[in-house]
C-alpha positions in Angstrom: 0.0 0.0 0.0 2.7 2.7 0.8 4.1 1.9 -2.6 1.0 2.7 -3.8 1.2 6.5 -2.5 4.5 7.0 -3.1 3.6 6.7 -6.5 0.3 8.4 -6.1 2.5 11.5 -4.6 5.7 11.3 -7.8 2.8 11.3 -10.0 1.4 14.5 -8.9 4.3 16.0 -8.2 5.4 15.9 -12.1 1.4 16.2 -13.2 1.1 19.5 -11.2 4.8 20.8 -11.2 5.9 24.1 -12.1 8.5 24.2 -14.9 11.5 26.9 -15.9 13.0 27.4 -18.8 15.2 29.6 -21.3 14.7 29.3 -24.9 16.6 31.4 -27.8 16.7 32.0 -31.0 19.0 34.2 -33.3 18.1 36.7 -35.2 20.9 38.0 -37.2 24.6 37.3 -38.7 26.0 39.4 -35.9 25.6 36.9 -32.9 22.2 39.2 -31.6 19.6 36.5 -30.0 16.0 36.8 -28.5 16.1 34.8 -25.2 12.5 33.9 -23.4 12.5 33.0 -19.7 9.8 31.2 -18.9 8.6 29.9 -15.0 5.0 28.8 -13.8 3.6 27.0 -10.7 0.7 25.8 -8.7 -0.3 28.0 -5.4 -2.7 27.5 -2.7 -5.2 29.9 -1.7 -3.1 32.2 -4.2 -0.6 32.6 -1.5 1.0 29.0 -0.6 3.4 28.1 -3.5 2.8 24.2 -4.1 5.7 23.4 -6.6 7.0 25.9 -8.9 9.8 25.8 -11.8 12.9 25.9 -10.0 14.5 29.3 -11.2 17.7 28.9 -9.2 21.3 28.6 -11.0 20.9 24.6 -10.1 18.1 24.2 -11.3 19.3 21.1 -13.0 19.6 18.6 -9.5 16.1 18.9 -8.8 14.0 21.3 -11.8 10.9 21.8 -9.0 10.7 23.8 -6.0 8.4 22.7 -3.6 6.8 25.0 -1.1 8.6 28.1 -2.6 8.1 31.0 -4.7 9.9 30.9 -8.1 7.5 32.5 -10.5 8.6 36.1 -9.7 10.1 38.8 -12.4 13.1 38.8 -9.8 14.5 35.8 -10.0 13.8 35.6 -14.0 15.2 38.6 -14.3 18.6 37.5 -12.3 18.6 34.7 -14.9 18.0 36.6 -17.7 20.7 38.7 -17.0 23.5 35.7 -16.0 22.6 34.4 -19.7 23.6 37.7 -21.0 26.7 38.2 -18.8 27.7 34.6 -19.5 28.0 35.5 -23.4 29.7 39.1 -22.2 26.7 41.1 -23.7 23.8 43.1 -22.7 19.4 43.0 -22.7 17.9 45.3 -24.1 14.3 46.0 -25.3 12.8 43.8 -22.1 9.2 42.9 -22.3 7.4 41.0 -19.3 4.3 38.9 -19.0 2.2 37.8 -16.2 -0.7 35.3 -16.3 -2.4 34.2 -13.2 -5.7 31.9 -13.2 -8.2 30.2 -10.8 -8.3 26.5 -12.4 -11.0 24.1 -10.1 -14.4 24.7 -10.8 -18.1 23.3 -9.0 -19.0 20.1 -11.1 -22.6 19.4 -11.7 -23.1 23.4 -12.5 -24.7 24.5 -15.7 -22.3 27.8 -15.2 -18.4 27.8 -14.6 -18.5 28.6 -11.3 -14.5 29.2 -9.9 -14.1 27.6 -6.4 -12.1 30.9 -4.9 -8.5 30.6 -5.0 -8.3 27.0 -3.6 -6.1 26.0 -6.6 -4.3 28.9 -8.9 -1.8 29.0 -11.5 1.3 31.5 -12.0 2.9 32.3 -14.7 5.6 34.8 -15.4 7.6 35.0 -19.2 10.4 37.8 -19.9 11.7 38.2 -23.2 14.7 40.5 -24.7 17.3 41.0 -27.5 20.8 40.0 -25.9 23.1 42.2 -28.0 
C-alpha cells in the first residue's frame, strides 16, 4: 500500500509541477539573440506556493521547488541577465508577461462557477534582445 502512494505523490508532483525554462533563437549574422524566460507554478489559496519551476542557477539537480516562490520577475530577471553576462553582452528591449488563473471549478453546474483561489496557477515570461 505505501508503494501505492508513493507513487500516487511522484505522479502528482510531475502532473502538477511548475517548470523553468530559457529558450533562444538568433536573429541576425551578428551573434544578436532573442532569449525567453519562462517559470509557472501551482499555489494555494493564491498565496501558498505548491511546486513551482525551480529558477535557481541549479536548477538542473532537482527542476521543482516545492513550497517556494519561483515564478517572480526577480528571479527571471537574475537569470536573464546571468545568460547575457555569460555570453559578455547586454538585454535590451525587455518585455514581461504575467498570467495568473483560478483552475477548479463546481462540477454538476450549468455555469463555470470558480471555487475561490483554492487551486491557482502563476505564470511569469520575460523576453529580450541580448546584443
Amino acid at each position: 500500500m505505501n508503494m501505492w502512494r508513493i507513487l500516487l505523490v511522484g505522479a502528482l508532483a510531475l502532473g502538477l509541477g511548475g517548470c523553468f525554462s530559457i529558450e533562444t533563437a538568433k536573429l541576425s549574422r551578428s551573434g544578436d539573440e532573442n532569449v525567453l524566460v519562462t517559470n509557472y507554478g501551482w499555489f494555494l489559496f493564491n498565496k501558498v506556493p505548491i511546486a513551482t519551476g525551480n529558477a535557481s542557477e541549479e536548477s538542473m539537480r532537482m527542476p521543482i521547488a516545492f513550497f517556494r516562490n519561483d515564478v517572480t520577475l526577480d528571479k527571471i530577471q537574475t537569470r536573464m541577465m546571468n545568460y547575457a553576462a555569460s555570453r559578455e553582452k547586454t538585454v535590451h528591449d525587455l518585455s514581461y508577461h504575467n498570467h495568473e488563473s483560478v483552475l477548479l471549478t463546481i462540477p454538476g453546474t450549468n455555469f463555470p462557477f470558480p471555487i475561490p483561489y483554492l487551486l491557482t496557477y502563476r505564470e511569469i515570461q520575460l523576453s529580450g534582445v541580448v546584443k
